[in-house]
C-alpha positions in Angstrom: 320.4 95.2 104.1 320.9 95.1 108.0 319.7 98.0 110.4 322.1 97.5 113.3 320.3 99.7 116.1 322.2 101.0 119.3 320.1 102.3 122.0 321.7 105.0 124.5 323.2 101.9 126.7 325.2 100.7 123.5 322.7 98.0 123.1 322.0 96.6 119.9 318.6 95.5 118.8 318.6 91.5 118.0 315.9 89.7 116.0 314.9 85.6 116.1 314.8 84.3 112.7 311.2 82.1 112.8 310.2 78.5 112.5 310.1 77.5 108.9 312.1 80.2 107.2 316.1 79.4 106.6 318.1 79.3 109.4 315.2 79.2 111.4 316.2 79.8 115.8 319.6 82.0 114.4 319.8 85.5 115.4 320.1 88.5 113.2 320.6 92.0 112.5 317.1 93.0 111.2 316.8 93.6 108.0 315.8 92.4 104.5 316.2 92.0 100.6 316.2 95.1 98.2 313.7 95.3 95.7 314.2 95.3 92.0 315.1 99.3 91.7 314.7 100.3 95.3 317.9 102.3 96.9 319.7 100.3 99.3 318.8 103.0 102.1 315.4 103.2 100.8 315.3 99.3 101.3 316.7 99.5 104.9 313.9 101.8 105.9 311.3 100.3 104.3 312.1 96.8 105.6 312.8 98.4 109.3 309.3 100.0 109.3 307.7 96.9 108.0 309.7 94.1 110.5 310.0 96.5 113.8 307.4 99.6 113.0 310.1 102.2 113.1 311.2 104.9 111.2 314.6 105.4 109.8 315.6 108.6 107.7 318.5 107.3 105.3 320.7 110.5 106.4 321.1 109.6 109.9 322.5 106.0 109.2 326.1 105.4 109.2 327.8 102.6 107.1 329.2 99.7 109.2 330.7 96.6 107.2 329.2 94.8 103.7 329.5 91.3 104.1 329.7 88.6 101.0 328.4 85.7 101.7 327.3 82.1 100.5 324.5 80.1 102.0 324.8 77.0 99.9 324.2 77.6 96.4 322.8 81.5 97.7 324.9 84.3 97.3 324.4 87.5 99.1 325.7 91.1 99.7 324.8 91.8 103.4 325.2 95.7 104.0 325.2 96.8 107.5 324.1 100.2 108.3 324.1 101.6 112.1 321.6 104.0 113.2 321.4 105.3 116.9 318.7 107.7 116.0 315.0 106.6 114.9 311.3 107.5 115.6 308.7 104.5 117.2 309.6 101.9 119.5 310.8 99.1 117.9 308.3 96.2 117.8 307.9 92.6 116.2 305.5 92.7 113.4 306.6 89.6 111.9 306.0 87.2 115.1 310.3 87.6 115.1 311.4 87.2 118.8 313.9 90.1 119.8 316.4 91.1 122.3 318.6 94.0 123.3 322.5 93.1 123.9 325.6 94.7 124.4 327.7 93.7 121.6 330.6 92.1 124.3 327.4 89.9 126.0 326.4 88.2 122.3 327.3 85.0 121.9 328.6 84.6 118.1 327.5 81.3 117.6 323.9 82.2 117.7 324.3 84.0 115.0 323.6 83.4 111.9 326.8 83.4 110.4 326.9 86.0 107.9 325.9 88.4 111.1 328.7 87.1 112.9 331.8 89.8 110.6 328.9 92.7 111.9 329.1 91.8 115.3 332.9 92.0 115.4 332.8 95.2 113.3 330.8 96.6 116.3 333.4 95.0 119.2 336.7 95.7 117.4 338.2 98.9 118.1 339.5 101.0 114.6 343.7 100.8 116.2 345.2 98.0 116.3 348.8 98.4 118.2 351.9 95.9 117.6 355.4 95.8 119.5 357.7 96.0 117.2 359.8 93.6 116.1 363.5 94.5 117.4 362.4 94.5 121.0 365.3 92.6 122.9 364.5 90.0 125.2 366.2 92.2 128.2 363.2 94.3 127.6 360.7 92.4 129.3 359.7 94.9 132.1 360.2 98.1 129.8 357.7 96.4 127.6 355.4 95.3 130.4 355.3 99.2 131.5 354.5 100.2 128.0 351.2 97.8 127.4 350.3 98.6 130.5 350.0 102.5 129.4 348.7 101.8 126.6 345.8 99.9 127.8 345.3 102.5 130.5 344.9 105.5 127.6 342.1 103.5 125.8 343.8 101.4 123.6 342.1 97.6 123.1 343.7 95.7 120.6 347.1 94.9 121.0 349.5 92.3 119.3 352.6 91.2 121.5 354.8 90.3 118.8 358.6 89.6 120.0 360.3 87.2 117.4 363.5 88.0 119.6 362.3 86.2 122.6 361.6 82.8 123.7 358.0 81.8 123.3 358.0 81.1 127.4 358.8 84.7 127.7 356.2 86.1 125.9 353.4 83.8 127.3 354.4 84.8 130.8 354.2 88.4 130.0 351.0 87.7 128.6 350.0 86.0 131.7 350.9 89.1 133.7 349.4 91.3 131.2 346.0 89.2 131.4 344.2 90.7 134.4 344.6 94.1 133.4 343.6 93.7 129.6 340.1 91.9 130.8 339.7 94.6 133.2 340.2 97.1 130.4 337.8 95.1 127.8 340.7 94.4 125.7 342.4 91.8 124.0 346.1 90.6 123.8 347.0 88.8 120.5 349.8 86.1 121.1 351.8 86.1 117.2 351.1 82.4 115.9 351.6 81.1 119.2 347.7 79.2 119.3 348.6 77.0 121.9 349.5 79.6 124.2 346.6 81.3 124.0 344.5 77.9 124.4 346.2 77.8 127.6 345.9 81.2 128.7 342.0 81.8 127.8 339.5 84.8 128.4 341.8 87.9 127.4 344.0 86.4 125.2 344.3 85.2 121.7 345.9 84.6 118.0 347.5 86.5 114.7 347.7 83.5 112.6 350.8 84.3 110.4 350.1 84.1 106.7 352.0 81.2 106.5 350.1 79.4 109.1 346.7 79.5 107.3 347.2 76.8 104.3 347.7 74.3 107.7 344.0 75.3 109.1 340.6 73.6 108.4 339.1 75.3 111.1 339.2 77.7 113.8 341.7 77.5 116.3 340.4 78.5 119.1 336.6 78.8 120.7 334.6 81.9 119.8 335.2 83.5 123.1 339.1 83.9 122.1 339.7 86.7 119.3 341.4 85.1 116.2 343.2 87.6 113.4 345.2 86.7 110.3 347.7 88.1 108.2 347.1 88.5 104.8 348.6 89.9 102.4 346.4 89.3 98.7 342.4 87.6 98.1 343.5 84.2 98.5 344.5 84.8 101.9 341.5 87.1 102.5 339.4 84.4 101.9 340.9 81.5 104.1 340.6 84.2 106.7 336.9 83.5 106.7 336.2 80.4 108.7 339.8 80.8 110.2 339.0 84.1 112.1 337.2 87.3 113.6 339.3 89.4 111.6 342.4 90.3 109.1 344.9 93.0 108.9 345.9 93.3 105.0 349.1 95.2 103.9 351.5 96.8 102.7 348.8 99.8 101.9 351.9 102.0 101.7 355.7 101.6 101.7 357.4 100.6 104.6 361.1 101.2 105.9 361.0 97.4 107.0 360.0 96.0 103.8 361.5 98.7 101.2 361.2 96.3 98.2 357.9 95.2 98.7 354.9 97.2 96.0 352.6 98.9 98.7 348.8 98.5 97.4 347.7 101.7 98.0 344.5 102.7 99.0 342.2 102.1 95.5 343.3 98.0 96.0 342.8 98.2 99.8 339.6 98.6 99.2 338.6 96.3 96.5 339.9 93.8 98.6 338.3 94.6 101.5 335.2 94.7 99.9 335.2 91.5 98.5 336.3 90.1 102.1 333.8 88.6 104.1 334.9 89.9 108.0 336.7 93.6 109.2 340.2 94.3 107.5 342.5 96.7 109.1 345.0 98.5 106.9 348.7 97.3 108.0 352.0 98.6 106.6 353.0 102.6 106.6 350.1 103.4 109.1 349.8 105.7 111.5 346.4 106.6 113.9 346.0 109.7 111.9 345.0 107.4 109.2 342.2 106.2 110.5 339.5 107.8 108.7 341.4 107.4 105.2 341.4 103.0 106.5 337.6 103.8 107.2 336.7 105.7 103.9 338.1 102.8 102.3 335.7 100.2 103.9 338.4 99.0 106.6 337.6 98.6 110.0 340.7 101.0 110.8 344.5 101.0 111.3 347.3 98.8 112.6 350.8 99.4 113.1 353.9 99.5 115.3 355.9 102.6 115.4 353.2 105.3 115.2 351.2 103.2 118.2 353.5 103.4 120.6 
């Protein structure tokens, strides 16, 4: 179980794992093992009180992201909870240093690394937004215009996916784009183009195409740059792991563009999300009005083209 405390700033509550235990000089979520019998909730507060000397009351948490993890030959089931309420002042009773951070000023890779998926849970916004596909290359400006708007009504994520224009063109409207998405906190996701967004840097980054992942070992770009995959079944889920911050996972239902293809439905979204070790978004048929149903079923929230723009 991880408690995964935000203070009225936004700040969330970081704890020093100590000399001699595993991972020992990583940073956590604070947190701890359930007992043979003991509730997860019941765990969460228990181990809170214990490690910080605060209470927690199980209703006022809010469920966040399960992560399944190996360490070695050590499986785990990390389940994140986020409370903003609590009664004390947190405190280290376990000789733990600790820290408060805005989610956007951590650095992810001191982490530990099955805390890394909950930090971008907390940074990733639940709509994702991606041009669609039949954009003309004539378009540029129109398209320029619309990003623009969309950053400026609160949206933070957005894919600029134009298969009908040259790869030059869509790095230079990136480039344009750039100042005003790091103004805005948000992100511009270049569509399997990772040396583009090597060159561009801080506001920019990748939506590795499905097809793209069997070619990685690694991830493709540093952990400043936001990294997303495509997936489409487990397999792919599971590459997506050391590839990337995150994964958008469809068809959940049918689409006009791909009328042939089964849609999963919700039931198998969510056994595959749950079983995926970073924040799925539910792609193909989705709308923002969906986003509670995507959340429900243990997704990090909706993605989609027409309905986003």
């Amino acid at each position: 179980m991880a408690g995964v405390l935000r203070d009225a700033h936004g700040r969330v509550l970081l704890a020093q794992r100590p000399e001699g235990k595993h991972l020992a000089g990583f940073w956590e979520f604070p947190g701890g093992k359930c007992e043979l019998g003991e509730s997860p909730q019941c765990a969460l507060a228990r181990e809170l009180r214990e490690e910080l000397d605060i209470d927690v009351s199980t209703g006022d948490g809010t469920p966040l992201i399960r992560i399944p993890w190996h360490y070695s030959e050590r499986p785990l089931l990390l389940d994140a909870w986020q409370f903003v309420r609590w009664r004390g002042t947190p405190a280290s009773l376990e000789g733990q240093a600790l820290q408060w951070c805005l989610p956007a000023e951590v650095d992810l890779a001191m982490l530990a690394p099955a805390d890394r998926p909950i930090l971008q849970a907390l940074r990733l916004p639940m709509l994702y937004a991606i041009t669609p596909a039949d954009a003309a290359s004539n378009h540029v400006r129109i398209w320029h215009a619309r990003v623009v708007a969309a950053l400026e009504r609160g949206v933070r994520l957005i894919q600029l996916r134009f298969p009908l224009w040259s790869v030059e063109q869509v790095r230079a409207l990136a480039a344009e784009l750039q100042p005003q998405a790091v103004q805005h906190g948000a992100c511009l996701l270049l569509n399997g183009d990772i040396e583009g967004a090597r060159q561009l840097g801080a506001g920019v980054g990748v939506q590795l195409r499905s097809a793209q992942l069997p070619t990685l070992r690694e991830r493709p770009l540093s952990w400043s740059q936001l990294v997303g995959t495509s997936c489409h079944d487990a397999l792919q889920l599971a590459a997506s792991v050391q590839l990337a911050d995150f994964a958008t996972l469809s068809p959940v239902a049918p689409t006009a563009s791909h009328p042939g293809t089964p849609a999963l439905g919700w039931g198998s979204f969510k056994a595959l999300t749950e079983a995926a070790a970073l924040p799925v978004y539910a792609l193909g048929g989705m709308a923002p009005a969906l986003t509670d149903d995507a959340r429900q079923h243990g997704g990090q929230g909706v993605a989609g083209i027409g309905a986003f723009w």
